[in-house]
N, C-alpha and C positions, 0 to 999 in steps of 0.2 A: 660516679661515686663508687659502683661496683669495681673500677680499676684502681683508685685509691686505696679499697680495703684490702686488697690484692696485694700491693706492693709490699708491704713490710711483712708478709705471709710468706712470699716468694725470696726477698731479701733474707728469711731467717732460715729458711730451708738451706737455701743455697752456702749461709753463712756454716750452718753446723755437716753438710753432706763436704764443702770444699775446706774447712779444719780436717773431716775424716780421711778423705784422699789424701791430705798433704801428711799427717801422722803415717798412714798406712803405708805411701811412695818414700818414707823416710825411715821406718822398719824395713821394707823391702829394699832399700838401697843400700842396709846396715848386713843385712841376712843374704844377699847377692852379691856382697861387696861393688856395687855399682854407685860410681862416685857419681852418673849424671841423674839418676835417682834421684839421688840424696838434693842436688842441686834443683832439679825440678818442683820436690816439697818444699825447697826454700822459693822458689815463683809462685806456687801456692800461694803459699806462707800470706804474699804479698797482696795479693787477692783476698786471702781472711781477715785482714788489716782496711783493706779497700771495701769489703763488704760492712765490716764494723763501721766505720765511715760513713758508709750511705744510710744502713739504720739509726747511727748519730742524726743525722741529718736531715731524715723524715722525724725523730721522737724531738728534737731542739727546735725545729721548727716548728711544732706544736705549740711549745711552752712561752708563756706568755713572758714580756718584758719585765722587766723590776726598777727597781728605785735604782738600785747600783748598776744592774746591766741592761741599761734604758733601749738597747738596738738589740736584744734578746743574747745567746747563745750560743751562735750559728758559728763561731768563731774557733768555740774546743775542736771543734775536726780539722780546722789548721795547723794544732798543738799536736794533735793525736798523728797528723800524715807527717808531721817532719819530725816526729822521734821514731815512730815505722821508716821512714827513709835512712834514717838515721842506722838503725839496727838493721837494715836488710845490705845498706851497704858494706857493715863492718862483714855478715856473711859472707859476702858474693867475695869479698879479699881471701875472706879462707878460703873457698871453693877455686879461687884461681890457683891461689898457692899448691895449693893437695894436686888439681888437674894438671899442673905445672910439672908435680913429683911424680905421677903418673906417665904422664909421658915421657921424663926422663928412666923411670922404672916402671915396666909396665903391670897392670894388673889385671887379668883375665876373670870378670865379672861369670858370675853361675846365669848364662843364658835361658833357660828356658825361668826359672827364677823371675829374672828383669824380664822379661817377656810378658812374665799373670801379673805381674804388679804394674808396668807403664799400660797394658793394655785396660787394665781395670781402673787405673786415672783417666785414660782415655774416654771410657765409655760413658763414667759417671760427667765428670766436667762437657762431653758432648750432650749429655741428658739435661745439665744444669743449664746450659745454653739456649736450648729450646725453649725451658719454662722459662728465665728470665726475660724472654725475649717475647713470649706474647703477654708478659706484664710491664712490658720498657715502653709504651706508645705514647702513654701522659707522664711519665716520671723521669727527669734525665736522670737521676741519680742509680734508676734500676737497669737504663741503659749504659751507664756507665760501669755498671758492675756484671752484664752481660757482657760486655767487650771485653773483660778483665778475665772473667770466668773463658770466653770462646779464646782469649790468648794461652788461656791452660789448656784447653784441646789440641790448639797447634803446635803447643810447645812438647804435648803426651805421644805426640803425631813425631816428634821428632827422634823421642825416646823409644817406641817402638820401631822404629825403622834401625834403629840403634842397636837395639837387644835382637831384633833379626840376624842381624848382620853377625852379632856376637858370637850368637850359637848358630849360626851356619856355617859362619867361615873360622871365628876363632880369634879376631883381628881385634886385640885388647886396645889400641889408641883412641880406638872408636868411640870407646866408654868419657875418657876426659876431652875429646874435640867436641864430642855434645853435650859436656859440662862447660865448657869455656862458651858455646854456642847459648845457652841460656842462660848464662852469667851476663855476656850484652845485654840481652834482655831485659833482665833484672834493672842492672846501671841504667839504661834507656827509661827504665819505668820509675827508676826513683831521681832521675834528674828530673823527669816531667813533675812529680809529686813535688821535690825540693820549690824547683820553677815558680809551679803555680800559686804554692803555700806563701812563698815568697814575695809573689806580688801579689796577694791578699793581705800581708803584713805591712807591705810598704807602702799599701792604699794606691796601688798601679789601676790603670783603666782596665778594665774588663775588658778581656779579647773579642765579644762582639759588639762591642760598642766603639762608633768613631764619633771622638767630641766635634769632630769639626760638623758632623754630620747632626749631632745633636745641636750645638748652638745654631746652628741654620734652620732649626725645625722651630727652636723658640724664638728665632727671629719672624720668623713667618708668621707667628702669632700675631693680630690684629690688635693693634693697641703699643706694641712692642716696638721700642728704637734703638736698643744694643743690648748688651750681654757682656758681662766681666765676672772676674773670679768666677770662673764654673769650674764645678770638681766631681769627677765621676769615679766611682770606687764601691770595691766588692764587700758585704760586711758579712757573709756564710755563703753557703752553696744556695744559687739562686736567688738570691737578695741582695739587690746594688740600692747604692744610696746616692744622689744629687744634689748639692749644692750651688746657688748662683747668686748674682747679684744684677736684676734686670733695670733699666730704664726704662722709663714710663714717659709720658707726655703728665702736663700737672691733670689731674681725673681723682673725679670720688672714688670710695674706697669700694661700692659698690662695683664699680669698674672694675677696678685690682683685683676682687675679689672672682669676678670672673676670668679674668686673665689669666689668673692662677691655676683655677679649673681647668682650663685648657693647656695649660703647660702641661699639669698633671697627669691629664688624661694620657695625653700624647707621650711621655716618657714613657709611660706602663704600657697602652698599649702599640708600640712603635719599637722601643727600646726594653721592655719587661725592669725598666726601675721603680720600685716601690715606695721608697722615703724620697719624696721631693723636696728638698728646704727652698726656700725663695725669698730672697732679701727686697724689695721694691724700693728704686729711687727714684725722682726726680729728674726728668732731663733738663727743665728747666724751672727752678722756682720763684715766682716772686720774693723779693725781701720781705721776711716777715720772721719777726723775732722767737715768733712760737712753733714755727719749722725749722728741723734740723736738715738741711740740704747738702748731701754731701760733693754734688756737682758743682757750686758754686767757686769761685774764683775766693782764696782769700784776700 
C-alpha cells in the first residue's frame, strides 16, 4: 500500500522537475545556438507527455464506470499518446530540416554554454531515474516512465560528449550529427507510441498474451469440451478484457456456475485479464422446446 501511495508522488515530481529540464535545455539551445539542444528538449518534451500518461492512467483507473462509459476511462491516454506522437513527429521533421541546413552551413554552437545546460539535464534526468526506479517494483506504469526518463540521461550522455568536443576542438558538424542522432530516437519512440495506441484501437491481442495458450488453459477446465469466438483485447493500461463462447456437457447451472469461477480465476491469475465475459452452450441438448441450443443441427 505504502508503494501505491508512492507512485503518483514520484510520477508528479518527475513530471514537473523533466517539463523543467526540457524548457531550460531548450532556452540553452536558443542562448548557445545549439541545434542538438534544442532537439534533446524536444525527447524530453516526449517523456512530459509519457509521464502525463501514466498519471492519466493511475487517476482513470480510480474512477469508477458510468452508465455511458460502462468499461471506465482507461482509453483517453490512447487519445492523449497519438495526438503527442502526432506533434513530436511534426517536430523531429523540423529538427532534421535545420540539422540538415547545418551541415550544409555550419554553425559553431558557444561550448562551454552547451556544456552547463546538457550537463545539468544530465544530472537532473540521472536523479529522476533513481527515484523513479525504487517506486517502479508494483506499478508498470512508473516503470515505464523510468525507462522514458533513464532514456533522457543517455540521450544528456550524448549531448555532453557533444558540447566537449565543441569547445575543445571547435568542430561545428558535431552539434547537428547529434541532432539527427536523437531525432531517431525521437521517430523510434513515437512509432512504438503510434504502434501500440494502434492496437489498442483495433482491439489487437495484448503482446503478453498468446490465445492459443489461453484457449488451452480454458480447455483444461473440468467440465469443458471446446471453445469458439474467443476475443482477447486491451481496454487501458493494464486492463484486458475476454470474450468467449464455451461448450458444456448438458449440467445445472450450479455446475456452470462453477466453471465459470475457474475460468475467471485462471485468466486474472495466469493472464492478468480482468473482464471475463463467458457465453455457455450446450454440447449436446436434448430436444426441448423451452431450450435454446445453439449446437443443434437445423
Amino acid at each position: 500500500m505504502h508503494s501505491r501511495s508512492q507512485s503518483p508522488l514520484a510520477l508528479q515530481l518527475a513530471l514537473f522537475a523533466t517539463a523543467f529540464v526540457a524548457a531550460v535545455e531548450c532556452a540553452g539551445g536558443f542562448l548557445s545556438h545549439s541545434l542538438a539542444l534544442i532537439t534533446d528538449s524536444a525527447h524530453i518534451a516526449l517523456d512530459v507527455v509519457a509521464l502525463l500518461i501514466a498519471l492519466a492512467a493511475l487517476h482513470l483507473a480510480a474512477r469508477p464506470a458510468t452508465r455511458r462509459q460502462t468499461f471506465g476511462f482507461g482509453r483517453t491516454e490512447i487519445l492523449a499518446a497519438l495526438l503527442n506522437g502526432g506533434l513530436l513527429f511534426a517536430i523531429t521533421v523540423f529538427i532534421v530540416v535545420e540539422a540538415i541546413k547545418r551541415l550544409v552551413h555550419p554553425i559553431l554552437p558557444d561550448g562551454p554554454l552547451m556544456t552547463a545546460f546538457a550537463t545539468f539535464g544530465l544530472l537532473v534526468n540521472g536523479a529522476l531515474s533513481a527515484i523513479l526506479v525504487r517506486s517502479s517494483h508494483r506499478n508498470i506504469n512508473v516503470r515505464a516512465a523510468a525507462l522514458h526518463v533513464l532514456s533522457d540521461a543517455l540521450a544528456a550522455c550524448g549531448v555532453v560528449i557533444g558540447a566537449l568536443l565543441i569547445w575543445g576542438f571547435g568542430i561545428a558538424w558535431i552539434d547537428p550529427v547529434v541532432s539527427l542522432a536523437i531525432a531517431a530516437i525521437i521517430v523510434l519512440g513515437v512509432v512504438q507510441i503510434v504502434r501500440e495506441a494502434s492496437d489498442v484501437l483495433l482491439e489487437s491481442v495484448p503482446g503478453h498474451v498468446d490465445v492459443e495458450r489461453v484457449e488451452a488453459r480454458i480447455r483444461r477446465v473440468e467440465g469443458v469440451s471446446g471453445v469458439h469466438d474467443l476475443h482477447v483485447w486491451t481496454l487501458g493500461t493494464d486492463s484486458y478484457a475476454l470474450s468467449a463462447h464455451i461448450l458444456l456437457a448438458d449440467r445445472s447451472i450450479s455446475d456452470a456456475t462453477k466453471i465459470l469461477q475457474q475460468v475467471d480465476r485462471a485468466m486474472r491469475e495466469e493472464f492478468a485479464i480482468s473482464h471475463v465475459t463467458v457465453q455457455f452452450e450446450c454440447d449436446s441438448c436434448a430436444a426441448d422446446e423451452r431450450i435454446v441450443c445453439t449446437q443443434l443441427e437445423p
